[in-house]
TIDOBA-726551 format. One record per residue: residue number from 1; x, y, z of N, C-alpha, C, O in turn. Coordinates in Angstrom, 3 decimals, padded with zeros to 6 digits. Atoms other than C-alpha are relative to their C-alpha. Example, Ala and Ser with C-alpha at 12.3 -4.5 7.8 and 13.67 -1.06 7.14 Angstrom:
// residues 2
(1, (000.890, -001.190, 000.000), (012.300, -004.500, 007.800), (000.900, 001.200, 000.000), (001.936, 001.181, 000.665));
(2, (-000.820, -001.190, -000.060), (013.670, -001.060, 007.140), (-000.770, 001.090, 000.730), (-000.261, 002.198, 000.899));
***
This chain:
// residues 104
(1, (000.845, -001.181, 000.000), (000.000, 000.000, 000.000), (000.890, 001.243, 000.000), (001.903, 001.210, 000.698));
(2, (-000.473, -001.459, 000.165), (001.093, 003.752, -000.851), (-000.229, 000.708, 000.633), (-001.405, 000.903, 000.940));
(3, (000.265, -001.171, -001.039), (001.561, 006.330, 001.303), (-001.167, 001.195, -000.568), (-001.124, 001.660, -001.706));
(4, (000.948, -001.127, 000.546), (-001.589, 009.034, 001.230), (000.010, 000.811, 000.231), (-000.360, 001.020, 001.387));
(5, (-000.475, -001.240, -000.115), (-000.692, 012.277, 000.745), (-001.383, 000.791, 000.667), (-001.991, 001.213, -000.317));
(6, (001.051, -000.538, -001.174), (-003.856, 013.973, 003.784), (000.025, 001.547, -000.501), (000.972, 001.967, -001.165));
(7, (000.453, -001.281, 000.696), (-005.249, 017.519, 002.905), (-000.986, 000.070, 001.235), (-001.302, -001.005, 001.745));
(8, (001.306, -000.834, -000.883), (-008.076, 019.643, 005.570), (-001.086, -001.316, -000.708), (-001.965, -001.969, -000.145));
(9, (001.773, 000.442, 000.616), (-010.483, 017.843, 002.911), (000.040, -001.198, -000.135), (-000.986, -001.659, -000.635));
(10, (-000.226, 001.706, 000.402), (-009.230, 014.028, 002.682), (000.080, -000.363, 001.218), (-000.212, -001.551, 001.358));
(11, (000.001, 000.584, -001.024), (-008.752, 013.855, 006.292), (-000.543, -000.633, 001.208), (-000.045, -001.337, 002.086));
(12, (001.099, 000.842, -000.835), (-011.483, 012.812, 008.127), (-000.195, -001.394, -000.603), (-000.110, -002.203, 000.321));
(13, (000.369, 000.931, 000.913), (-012.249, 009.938, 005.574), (001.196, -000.686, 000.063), (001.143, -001.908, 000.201));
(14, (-001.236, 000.694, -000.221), (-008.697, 009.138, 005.779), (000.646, -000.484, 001.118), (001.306, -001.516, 001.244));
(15, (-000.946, 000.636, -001.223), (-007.454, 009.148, 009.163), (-001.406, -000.199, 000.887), (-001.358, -001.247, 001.531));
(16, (000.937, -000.142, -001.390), (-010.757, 009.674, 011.587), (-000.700, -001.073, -000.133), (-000.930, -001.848, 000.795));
(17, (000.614, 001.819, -000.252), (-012.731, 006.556, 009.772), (000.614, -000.796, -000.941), (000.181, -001.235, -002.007));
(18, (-000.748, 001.296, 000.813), (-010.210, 004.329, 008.603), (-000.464, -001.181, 000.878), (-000.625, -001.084, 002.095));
(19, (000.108, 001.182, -000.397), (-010.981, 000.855, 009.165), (001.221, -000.704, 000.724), (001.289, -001.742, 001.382));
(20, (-001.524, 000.487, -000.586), (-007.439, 000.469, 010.166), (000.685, 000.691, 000.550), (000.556, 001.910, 000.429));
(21, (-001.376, -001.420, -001.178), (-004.534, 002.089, 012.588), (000.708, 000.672, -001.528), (001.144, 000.237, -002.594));
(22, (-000.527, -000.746, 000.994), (-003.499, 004.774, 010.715), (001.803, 001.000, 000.825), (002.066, 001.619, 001.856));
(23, (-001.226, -000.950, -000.419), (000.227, 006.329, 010.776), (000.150, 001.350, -000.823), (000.152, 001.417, -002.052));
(24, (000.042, -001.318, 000.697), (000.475, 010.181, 010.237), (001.600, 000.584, 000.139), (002.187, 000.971, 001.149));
(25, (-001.450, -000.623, 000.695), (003.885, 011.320, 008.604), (000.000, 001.281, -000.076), (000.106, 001.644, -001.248));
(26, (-000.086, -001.194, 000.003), (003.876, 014.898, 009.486), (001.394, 000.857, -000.295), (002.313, 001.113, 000.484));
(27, (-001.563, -000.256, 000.581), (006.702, 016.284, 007.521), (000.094, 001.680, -000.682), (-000.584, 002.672, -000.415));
(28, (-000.197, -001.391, 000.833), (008.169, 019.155, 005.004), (000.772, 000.047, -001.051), (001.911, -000.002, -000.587));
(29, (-000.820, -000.233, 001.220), (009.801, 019.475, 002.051), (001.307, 000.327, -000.005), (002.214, -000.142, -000.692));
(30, (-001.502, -001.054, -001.020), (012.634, 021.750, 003.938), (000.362, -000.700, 000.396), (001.548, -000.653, 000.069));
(31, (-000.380, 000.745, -000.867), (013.123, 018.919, 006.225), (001.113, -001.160, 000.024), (000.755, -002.338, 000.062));
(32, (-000.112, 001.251, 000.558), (015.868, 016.910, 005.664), (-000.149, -001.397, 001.044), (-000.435, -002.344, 000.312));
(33, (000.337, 001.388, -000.514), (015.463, 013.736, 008.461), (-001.576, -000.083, -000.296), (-002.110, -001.068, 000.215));
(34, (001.247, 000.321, 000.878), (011.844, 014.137, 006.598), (000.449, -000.933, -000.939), (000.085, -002.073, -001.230));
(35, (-000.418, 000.664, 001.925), (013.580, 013.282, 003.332), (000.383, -001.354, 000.254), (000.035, -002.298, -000.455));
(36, (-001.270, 001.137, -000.994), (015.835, 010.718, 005.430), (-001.768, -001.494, 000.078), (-002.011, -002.579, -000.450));
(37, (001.157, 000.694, -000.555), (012.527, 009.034, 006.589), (-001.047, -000.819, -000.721), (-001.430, -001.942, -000.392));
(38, (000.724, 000.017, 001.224), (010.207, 009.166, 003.259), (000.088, -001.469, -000.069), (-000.874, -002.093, 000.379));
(39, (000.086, 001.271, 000.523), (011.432, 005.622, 002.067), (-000.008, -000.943, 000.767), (-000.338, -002.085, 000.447));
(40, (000.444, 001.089, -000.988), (011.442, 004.045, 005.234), (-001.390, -000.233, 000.435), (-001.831, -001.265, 000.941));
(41, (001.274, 000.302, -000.252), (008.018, 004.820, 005.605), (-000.473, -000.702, -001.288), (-001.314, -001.591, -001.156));
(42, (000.774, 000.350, 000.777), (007.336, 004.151, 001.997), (-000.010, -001.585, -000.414), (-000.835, -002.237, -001.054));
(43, (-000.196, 001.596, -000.416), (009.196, 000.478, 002.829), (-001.089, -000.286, 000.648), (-001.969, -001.028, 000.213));
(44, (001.269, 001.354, -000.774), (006.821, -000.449, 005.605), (-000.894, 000.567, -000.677), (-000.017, 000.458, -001.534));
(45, (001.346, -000.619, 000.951), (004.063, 001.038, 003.677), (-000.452, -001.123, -001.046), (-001.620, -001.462, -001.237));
(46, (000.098, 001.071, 000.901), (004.713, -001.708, 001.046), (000.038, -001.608, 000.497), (-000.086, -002.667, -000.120));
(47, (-000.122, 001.549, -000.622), (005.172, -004.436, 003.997), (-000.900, -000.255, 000.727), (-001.146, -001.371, 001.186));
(48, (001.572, 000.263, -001.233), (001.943, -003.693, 006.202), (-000.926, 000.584, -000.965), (-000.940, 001.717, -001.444));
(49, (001.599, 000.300, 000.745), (-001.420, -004.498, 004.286), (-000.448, 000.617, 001.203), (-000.965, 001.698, 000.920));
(50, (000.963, -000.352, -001.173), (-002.856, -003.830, 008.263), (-000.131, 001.200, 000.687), (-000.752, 001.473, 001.714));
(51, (-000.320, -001.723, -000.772), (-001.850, -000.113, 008.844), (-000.151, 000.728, -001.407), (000.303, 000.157, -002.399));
(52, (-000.201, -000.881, 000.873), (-002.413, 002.718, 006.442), (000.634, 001.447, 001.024), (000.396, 002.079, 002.053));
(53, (-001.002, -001.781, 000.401), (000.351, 005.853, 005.678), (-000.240, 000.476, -000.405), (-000.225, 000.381, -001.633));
(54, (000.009, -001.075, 000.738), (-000.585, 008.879, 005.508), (001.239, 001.079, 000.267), (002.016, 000.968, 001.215));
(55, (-000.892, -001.134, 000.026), (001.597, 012.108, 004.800), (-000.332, 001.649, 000.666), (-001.412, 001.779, 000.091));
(56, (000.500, -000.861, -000.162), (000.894, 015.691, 006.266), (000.719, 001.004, -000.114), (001.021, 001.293, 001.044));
(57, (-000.810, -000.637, 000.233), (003.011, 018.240, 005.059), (-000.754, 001.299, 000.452), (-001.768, 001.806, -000.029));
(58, (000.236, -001.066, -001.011), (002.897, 021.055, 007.717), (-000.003, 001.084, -000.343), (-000.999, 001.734, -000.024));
(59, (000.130, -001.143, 000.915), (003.909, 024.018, 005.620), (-001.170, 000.231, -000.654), (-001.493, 001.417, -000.711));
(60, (001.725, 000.023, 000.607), (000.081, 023.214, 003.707), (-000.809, -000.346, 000.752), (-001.949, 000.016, 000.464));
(61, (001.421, 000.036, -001.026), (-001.978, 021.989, 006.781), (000.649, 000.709, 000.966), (000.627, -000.087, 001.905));
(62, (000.072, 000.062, -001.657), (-000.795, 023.684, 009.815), (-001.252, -000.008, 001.086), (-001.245, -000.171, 002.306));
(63, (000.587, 000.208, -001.460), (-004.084, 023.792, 011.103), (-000.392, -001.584, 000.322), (-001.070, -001.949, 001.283));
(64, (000.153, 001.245, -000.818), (-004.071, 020.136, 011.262), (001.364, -000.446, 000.612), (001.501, -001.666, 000.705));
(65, (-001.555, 000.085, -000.444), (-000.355, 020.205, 012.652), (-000.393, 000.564, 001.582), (-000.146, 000.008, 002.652));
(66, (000.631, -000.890, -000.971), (-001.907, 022.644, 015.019), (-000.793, -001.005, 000.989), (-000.391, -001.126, 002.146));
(67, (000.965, 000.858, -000.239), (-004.680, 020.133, 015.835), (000.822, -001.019, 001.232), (000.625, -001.295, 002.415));
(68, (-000.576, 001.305, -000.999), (-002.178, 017.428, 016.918), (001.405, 000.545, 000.870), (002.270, -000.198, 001.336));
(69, (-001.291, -000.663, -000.800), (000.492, 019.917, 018.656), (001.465, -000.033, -000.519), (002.448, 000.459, 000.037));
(70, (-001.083, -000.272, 001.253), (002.993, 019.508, 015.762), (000.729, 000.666, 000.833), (-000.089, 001.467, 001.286));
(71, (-001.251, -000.838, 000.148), (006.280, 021.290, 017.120), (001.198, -000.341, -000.467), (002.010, 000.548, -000.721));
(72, (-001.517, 000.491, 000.928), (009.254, 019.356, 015.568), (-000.350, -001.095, -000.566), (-001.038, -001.976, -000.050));
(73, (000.074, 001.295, 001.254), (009.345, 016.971, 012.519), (000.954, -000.350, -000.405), (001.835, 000.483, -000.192));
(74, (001.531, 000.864, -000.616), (009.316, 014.384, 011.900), (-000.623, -000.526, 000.911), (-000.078, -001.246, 001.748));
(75, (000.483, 000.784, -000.842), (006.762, 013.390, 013.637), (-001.028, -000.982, -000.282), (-002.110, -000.608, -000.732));
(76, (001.050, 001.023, 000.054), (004.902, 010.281, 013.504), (-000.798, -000.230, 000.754), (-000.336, -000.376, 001.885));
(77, (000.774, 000.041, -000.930), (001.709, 009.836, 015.066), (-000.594, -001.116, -000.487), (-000.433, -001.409, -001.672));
(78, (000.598, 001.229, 000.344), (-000.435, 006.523, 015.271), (-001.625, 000.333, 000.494), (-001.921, 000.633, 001.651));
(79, (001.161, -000.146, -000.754), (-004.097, 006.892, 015.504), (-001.405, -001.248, -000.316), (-001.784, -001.866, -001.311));
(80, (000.602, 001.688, -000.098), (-006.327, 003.996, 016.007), (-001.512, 000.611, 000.225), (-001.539, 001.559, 001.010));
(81, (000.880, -000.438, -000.233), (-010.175, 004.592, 015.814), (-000.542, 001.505, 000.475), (-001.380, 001.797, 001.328));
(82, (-000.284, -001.497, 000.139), (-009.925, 008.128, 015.592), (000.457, 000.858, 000.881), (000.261, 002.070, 000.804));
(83, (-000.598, -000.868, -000.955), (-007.805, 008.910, 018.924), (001.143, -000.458, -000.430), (001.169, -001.190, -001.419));
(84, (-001.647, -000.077, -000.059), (-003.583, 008.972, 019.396), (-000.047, -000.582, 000.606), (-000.974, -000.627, 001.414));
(85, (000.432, 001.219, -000.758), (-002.644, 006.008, 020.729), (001.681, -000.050, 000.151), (002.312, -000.400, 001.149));
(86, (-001.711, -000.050, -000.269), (001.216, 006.411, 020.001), (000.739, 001.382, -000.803), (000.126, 002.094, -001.598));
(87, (-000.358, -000.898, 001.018), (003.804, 008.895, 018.593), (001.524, 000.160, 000.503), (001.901, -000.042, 001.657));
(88, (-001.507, 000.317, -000.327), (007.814, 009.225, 018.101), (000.159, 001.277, -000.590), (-000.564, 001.651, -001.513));
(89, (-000.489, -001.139, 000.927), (009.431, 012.378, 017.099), (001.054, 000.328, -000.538), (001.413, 001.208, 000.245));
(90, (-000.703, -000.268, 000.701), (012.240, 012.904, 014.824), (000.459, -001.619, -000.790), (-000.303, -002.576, -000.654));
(91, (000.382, 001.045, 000.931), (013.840, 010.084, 012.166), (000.311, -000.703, 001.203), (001.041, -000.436, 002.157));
(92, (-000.110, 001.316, -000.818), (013.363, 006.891, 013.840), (000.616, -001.308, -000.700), (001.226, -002.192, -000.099));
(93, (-000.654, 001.422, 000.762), (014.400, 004.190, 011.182), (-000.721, -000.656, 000.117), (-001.665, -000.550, 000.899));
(94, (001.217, 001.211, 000.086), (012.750, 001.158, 010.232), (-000.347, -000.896, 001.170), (-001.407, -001.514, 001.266));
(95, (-000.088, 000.658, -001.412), (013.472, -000.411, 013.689), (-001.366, 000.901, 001.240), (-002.269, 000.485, 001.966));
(96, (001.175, -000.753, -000.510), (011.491, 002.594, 015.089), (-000.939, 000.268, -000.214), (-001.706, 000.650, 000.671));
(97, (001.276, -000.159, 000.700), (008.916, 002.934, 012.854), (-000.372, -001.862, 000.739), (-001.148, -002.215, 001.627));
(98, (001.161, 001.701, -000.441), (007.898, -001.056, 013.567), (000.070, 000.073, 001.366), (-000.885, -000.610, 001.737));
(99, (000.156, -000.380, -001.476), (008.324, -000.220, 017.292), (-001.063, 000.964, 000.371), (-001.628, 000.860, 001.459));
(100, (001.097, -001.149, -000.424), (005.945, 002.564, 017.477), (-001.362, -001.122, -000.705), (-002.529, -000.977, -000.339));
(101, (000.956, 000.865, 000.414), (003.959, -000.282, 015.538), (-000.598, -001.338, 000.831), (-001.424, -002.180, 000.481));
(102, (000.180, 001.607, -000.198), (004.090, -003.038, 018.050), (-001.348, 000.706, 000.655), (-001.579, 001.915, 000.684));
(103, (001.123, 000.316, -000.078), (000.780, -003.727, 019.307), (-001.276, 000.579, -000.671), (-002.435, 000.332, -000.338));
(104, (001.539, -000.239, 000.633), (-001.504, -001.872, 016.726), (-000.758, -000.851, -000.871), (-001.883, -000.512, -001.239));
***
């Protein structure tokens, strides 16, 4: 599965009723341990069928950056039935990304 690039207008539908734990990639273009990060997410992205990746590029939503208290990126947030359930902040690596994954 492909990472989904989240917008004000895709995001309810995307992250609030996903059928599945959703991971939010709150990033930037500017950023480089963003850039650093990108293909490790877009690895497990292609290895977990049971989680959907989305993207949130903060420079175009801050008020959903705002929403989830966004102050340094990246940050990954995990949200499971439409609350935060986990979250890591800066690059973590594929070791950390499936760690912030164990039990969803």
């Amino acid at each position: 599965m492909s990472v989904i690039k989240v917008t004000s207008e895709n995001y309810e539908a995307e992250v609030l009723q996903s059928d599945k734990p959703v991971v939010i990639d709150f990033n930037a273009t500017w950023c480089g341990p963003c850039r650093m990060l990108k293909p490790v997410i877009d690895e497990i992205a292609g290895e977990r069928s049971d989680v959907k990746f989305v993207a949130i590029d903060v420079d175009d939503e801050g008020e959903l950056a705002m929403e989830y208290g966004i102050m340094s990126i990246p940050c990954l947030v995990v949200v499971k039935g439409g609350k935060e359930v986990n979250r890591t902040v800066g690059y973590a690596g594929k070791e950390g990304v499936q760690k912030l994954l164990e039990g969803v």
